[in-house]
C-alpha positions in Angstrom: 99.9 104.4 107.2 98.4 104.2 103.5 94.6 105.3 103.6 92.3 104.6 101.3 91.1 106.7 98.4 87.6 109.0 99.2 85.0 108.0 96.9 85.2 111.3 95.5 88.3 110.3 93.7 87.2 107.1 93.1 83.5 107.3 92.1 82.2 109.7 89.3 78.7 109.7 90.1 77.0 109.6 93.2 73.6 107.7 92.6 74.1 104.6 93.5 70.7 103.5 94.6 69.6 104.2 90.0 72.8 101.6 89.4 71.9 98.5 87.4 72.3 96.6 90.6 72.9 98.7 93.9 73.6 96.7 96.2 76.0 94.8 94.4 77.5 98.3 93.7 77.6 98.7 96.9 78.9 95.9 97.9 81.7 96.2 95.5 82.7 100.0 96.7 82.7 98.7 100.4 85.1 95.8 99.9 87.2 98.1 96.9 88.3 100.3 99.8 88.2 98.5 103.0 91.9 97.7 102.9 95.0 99.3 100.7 98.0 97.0 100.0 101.3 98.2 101.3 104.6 96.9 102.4 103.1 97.5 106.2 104.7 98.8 108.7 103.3 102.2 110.0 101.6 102.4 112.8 99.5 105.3 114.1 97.6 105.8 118.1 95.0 107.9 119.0 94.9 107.9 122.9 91.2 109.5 124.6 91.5 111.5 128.0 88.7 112.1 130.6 89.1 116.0 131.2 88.0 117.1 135.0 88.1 120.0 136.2 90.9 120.2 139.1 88.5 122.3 140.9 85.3 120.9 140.5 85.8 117.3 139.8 82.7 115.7 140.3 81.3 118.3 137.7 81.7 117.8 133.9 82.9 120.5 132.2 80.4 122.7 130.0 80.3 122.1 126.5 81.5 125.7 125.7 84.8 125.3 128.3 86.1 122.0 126.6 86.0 124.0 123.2 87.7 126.6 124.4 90.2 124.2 126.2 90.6 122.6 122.8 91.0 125.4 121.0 93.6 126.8 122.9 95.7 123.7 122.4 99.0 124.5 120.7 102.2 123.6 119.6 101.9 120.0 120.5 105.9 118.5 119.3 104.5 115.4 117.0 101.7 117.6 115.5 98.7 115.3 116.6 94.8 115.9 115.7 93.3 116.8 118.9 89.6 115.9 118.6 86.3 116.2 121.0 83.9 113.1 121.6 80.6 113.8 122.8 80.8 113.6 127.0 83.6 116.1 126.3 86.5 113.8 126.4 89.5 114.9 124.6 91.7 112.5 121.7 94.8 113.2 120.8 96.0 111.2 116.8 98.7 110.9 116.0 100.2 111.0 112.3 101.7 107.4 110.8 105.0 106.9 112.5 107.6 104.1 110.7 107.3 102.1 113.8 105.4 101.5 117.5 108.6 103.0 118.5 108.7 106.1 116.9 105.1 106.2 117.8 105.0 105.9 121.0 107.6 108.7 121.5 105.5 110.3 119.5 102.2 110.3 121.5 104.3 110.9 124.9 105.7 114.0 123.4 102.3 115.2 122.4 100.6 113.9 125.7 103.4 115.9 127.8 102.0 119.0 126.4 98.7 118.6 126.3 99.4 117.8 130.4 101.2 121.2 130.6 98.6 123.3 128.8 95.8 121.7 130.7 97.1 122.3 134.3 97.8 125.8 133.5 93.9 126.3 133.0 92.9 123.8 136.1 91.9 120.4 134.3 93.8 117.2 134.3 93.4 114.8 131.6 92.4 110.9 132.4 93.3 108.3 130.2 91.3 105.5 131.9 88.8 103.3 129.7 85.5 104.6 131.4 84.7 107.9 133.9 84.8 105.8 136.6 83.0 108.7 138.8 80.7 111.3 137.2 76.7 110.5 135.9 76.7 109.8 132.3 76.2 113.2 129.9 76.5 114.0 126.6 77.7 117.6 126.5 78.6 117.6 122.6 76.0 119.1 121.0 77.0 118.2 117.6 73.9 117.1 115.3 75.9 113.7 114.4 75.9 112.6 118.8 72.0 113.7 118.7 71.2 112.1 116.1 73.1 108.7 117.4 71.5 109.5 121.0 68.1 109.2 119.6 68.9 106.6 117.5 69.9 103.7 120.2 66.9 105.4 122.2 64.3 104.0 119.4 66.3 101.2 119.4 65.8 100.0 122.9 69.6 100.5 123.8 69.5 103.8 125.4 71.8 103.7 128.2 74.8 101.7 127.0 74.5 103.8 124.0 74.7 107.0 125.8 77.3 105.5 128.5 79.4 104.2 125.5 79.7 108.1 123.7 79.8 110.1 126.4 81.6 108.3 129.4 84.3 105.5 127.5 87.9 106.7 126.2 89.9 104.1 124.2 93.3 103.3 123.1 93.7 102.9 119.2 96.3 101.1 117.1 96.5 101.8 113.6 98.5 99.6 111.5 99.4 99.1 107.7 97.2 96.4 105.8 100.2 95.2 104.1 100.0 92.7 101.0 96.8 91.8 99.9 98.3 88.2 100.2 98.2 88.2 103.8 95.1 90.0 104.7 93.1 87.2 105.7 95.5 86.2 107.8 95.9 89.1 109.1 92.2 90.0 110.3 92.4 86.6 111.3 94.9 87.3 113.8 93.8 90.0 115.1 90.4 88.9 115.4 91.3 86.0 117.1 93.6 88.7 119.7 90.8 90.8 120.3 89.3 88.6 123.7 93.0 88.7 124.8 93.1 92.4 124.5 90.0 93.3 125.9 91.4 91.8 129.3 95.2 92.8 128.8 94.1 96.6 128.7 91.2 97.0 130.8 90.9 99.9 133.2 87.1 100.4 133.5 85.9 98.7 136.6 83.6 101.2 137.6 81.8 103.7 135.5 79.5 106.7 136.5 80.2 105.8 139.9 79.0 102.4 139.7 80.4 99.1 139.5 78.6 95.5 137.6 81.8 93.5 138.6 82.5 93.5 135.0 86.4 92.7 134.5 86.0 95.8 131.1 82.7 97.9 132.0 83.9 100.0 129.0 83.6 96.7 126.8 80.1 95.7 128.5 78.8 98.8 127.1 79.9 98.2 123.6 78.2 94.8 124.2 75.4 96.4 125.1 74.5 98.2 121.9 73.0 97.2 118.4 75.0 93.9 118.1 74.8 94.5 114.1 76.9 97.8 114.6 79.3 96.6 116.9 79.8 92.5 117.1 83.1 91.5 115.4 83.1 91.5 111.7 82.9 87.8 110.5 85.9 86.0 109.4 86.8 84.6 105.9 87.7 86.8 103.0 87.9 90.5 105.0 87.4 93.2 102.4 83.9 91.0 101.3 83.1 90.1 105.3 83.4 94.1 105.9 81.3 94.7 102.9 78.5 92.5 104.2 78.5 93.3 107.6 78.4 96.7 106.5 74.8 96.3 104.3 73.6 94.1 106.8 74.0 96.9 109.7 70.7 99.6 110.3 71.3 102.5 109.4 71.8 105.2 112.4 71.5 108.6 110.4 70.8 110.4 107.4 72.6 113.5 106.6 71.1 116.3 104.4 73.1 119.5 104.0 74.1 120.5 107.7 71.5 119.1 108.9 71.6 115.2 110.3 68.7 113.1 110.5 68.3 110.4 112.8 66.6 106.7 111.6 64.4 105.6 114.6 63.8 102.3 113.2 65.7 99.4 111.9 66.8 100.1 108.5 69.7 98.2 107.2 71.5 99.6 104.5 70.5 96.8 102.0 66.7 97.4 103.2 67.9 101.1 102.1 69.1 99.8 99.0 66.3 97.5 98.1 63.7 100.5 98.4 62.8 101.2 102.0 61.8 104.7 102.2 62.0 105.2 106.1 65.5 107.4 105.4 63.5 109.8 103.3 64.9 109.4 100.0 67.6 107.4 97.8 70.9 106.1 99.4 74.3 107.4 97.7 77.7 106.6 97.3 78.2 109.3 100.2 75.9 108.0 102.5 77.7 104.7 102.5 80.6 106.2 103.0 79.3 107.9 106.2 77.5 104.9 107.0 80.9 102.8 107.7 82.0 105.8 110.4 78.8 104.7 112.2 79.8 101.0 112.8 81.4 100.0 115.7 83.1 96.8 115.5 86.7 96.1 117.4 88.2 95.9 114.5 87.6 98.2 111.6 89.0 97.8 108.1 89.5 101.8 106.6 92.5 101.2 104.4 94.6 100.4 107.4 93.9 98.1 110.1 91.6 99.8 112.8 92.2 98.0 116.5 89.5 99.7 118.8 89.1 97.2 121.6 91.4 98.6 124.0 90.8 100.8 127.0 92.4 104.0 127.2 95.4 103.3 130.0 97.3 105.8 132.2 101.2 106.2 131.0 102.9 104.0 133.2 100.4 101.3 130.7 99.5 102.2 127.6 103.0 102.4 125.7 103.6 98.7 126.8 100.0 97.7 125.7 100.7 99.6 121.8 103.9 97.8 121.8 102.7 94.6 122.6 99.7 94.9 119.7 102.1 96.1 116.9 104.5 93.2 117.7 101.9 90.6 118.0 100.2 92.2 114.3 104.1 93.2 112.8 106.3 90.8 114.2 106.2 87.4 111.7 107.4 85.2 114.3 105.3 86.6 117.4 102.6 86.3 114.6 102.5 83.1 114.0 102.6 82.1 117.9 100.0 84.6 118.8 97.6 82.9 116.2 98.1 79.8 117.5 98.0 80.8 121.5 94.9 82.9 120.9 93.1 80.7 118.8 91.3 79.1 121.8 89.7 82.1 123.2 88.9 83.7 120.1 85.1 83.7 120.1 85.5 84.6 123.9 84.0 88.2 123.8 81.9 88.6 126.3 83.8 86.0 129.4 87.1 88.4 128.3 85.2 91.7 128.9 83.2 90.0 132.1 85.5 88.1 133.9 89.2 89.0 132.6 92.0 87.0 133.3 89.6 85.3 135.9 88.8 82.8 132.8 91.1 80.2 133.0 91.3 80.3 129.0 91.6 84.0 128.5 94.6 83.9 131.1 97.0 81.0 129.3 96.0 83.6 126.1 97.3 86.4 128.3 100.2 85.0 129.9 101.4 83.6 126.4 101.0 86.6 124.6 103.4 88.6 126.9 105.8 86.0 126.8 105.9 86.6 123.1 105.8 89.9 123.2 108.8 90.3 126.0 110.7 88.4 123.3 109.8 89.7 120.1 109.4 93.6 121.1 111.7 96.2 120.1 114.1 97.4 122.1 113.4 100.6 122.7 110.1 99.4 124.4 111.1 96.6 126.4 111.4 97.7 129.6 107.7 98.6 129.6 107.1 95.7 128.1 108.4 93.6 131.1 106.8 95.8 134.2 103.4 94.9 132.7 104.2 91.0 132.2 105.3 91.1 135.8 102.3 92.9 136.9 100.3 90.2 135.3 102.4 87.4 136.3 102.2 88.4 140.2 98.2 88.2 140.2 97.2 91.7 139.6 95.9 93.3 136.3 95.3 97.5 135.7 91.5 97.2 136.2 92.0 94.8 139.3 94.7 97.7 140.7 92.6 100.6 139.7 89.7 98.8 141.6 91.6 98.2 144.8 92.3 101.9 144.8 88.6 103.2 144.0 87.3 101.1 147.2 90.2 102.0 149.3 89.1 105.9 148.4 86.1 106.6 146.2 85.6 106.2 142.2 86.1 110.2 142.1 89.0 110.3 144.1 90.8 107.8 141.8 89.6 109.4 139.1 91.0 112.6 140.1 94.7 111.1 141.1 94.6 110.2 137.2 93.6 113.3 135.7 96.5 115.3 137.8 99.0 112.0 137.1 
């Protein structure tokens, strides 16, 4: 997929907060690169894992033992970015494929080795949308996860903020923006398929152990965080809705040389703009840039089309839930019909991440989308395609099978049949 220029290439001085009118500058650099027109098309996934130690599975690994882990990673086939988040799972990225096809293929070649490497040095890999077992921990000692730990301390939202970095894994589709013409529609779309999505994919009924019945306990932590980082991004005009939800957000940190700075009261970036001081000096161009990797919405405009509401799924899953995304988004016809079936649940965050298909609403949304996508999909997915509608259609769901399986053996014995799966 086409991202969008850095600001370095784009912006020849760096002041902005000495411009004529910053926050209109600002405002203007936000919405100039929230989304590049293309033909559309690609689509990229970036797939999170849960590593546990085959050994020791109720103990997270040390800090120093996932970096070396990662480190050692080599030779994955598709040539994806393997990155650390800061409870020490594990991501694998993978580069713009011309299709959810290709992409897919992509991300199981690269997800076979990773499972090879890993068992050869006694971990498994979960990809399951929260640690459904081990006590929450940051392990990342990275100045950035500090600095966001003490952050949604001073902001009163401690422990969803510290459950969301350090015990959640997610499955990603990137897609293309496509032609300007069609980008409202397009965010509208997937906006209005978030709800859907959230209970499609879930596979966090328990996490750290516990269980709060939610349907998506990985999506009540989101929901449990600053709502002005990570509430959907308004609809209407997208690259202007980003750039104001985007001023209107506090700011989390403040970087200076290596070091990283947490903000430990609420700041937005317009306050910033406008003179507030509490940051410790000017805001730039650069610290607006870093500002947008700090909000959390479900979906994120950066050049391409950033959907981040899913949970990460085990394999037998998450190729039919990519699929189904990229040909709801891609597919003109399945477009069209997903707009209009998902319309009716499209402000339904919260029942979607609580109560699943258990909503009456949120399961026509469901059921229709998959009849769409069994249609519409490409060939070459399918047949995974179909064993999820049927999975759905006979009553049962992923979180609803992995739960039946946690209370028929324990949340860490589950959690362990995924990491060696």
């Amino acid at each position: 997929m086409t991202a969008s220029r850095s600001s370095t290439e784009t912006i020849a001085r760096d002041d902005l907060a000495t411009s004529a009118d910053p926050v209109g500058a600002a405002r203007q650099h936000v919405a100039a690169h929230a989304l590049t027109a293309n033909d559309g098309g690609l689509v990229g996934l970036e797939l999170e894992f849960h590593l546990v130690d085959l050994e020791q599975p109720a103990r997270r690994p040390t800090w120093a033992r996932v970096s070396e882990l990662a480190l050692g990673i080599h030779g994955l086939p598709s040539g994806s970015l393997v990155t650390l988040e800061p409870g020490g799972q594990i991501e694998l990225s993978t580069p713009p494929a011309p299709d959810v096809v290709a992409s897919v293929a992509a991300l199981r070649a690269d997800r076979a080795a990773l499972r090879s490497q890993l068992l050869e040095q006694g971990f498994g890999a979960a990809p399951l949308g929260a640690d459904l077992a081990r006590p929450v921990e940051r392990i990342n000692p990275s100045a950035r996860y500090l600095a966001m730990e003490e952050h949604f301390d001073a902001l009163g939202c401690a422990g969803s903020g510290q459950a969301m970095m350090s015990a959640t894994a997610a499955l990603q589709v990137n897609l293309d923006a496509g032609p300007a013409s069609g980008w409202q529609d397009r965010l509208s779309l997937v906006r209005s398929m978030v709800p859907m999505l959230v209970a499609l994919s879930s596979t966090s009924p328990y996490l750290g152990g516990e269980t709060d019945g939610w349907h998506s306990m990985r999506q009540g932590t989101w929901q449990g965080i600053d709502h002005d980082r990570s509430d959907p991004v308004p609809g209407g005009e997208p690259t202007t809705a980003w750039a104001d939800y985007a001023l209107s957000a506090p700011v989390m940190l403040v970087r200076s040389g290596a070091e990283q700075r947490s903000v430990t009261s609420r700041v937005t970036f317009a306050d910033w703009l406008h003179g507030d001081t509490t940051p410790g000096r000017a805001p730039t161009f650069a610290d607006l840039d870093y500002h947008l990797t700090t909000l959390f919405p479900p979906v994120r405009p950066r050049g391409y089309v950033e959907i981040r509401c899913l949970d990460a799924l085990p394999d037998r899953w998450w190729p039919a839930v990519a699929a189904i995304t990229a040909t709801l988004m891609d597919d003109r016809e399945a477009a069209d019909l997903a707009a209009e079936i998902c319309e009716p649940v499209a402000e339904s965050w919260e029942s979607a991440a609580r109560l699943g298909l258990a909503d009456p609403a949120i399961r026509r949304a469901v059921d229709g989308c998959l009849e769409v996508a069994v249609r519409r999909c490409p060939d070459g997915l399918r047949s995974e395609v179909e064993e999820l509608t049927e999975l759905i259609a006979s009553g049962r769901t992923p979180s609803g099978e992995l739960r039946r399986r946690i209370e028929e053996s324990s949340p860490l014995a589950t959690l362990e049949e995924e990491a060696r799966a």
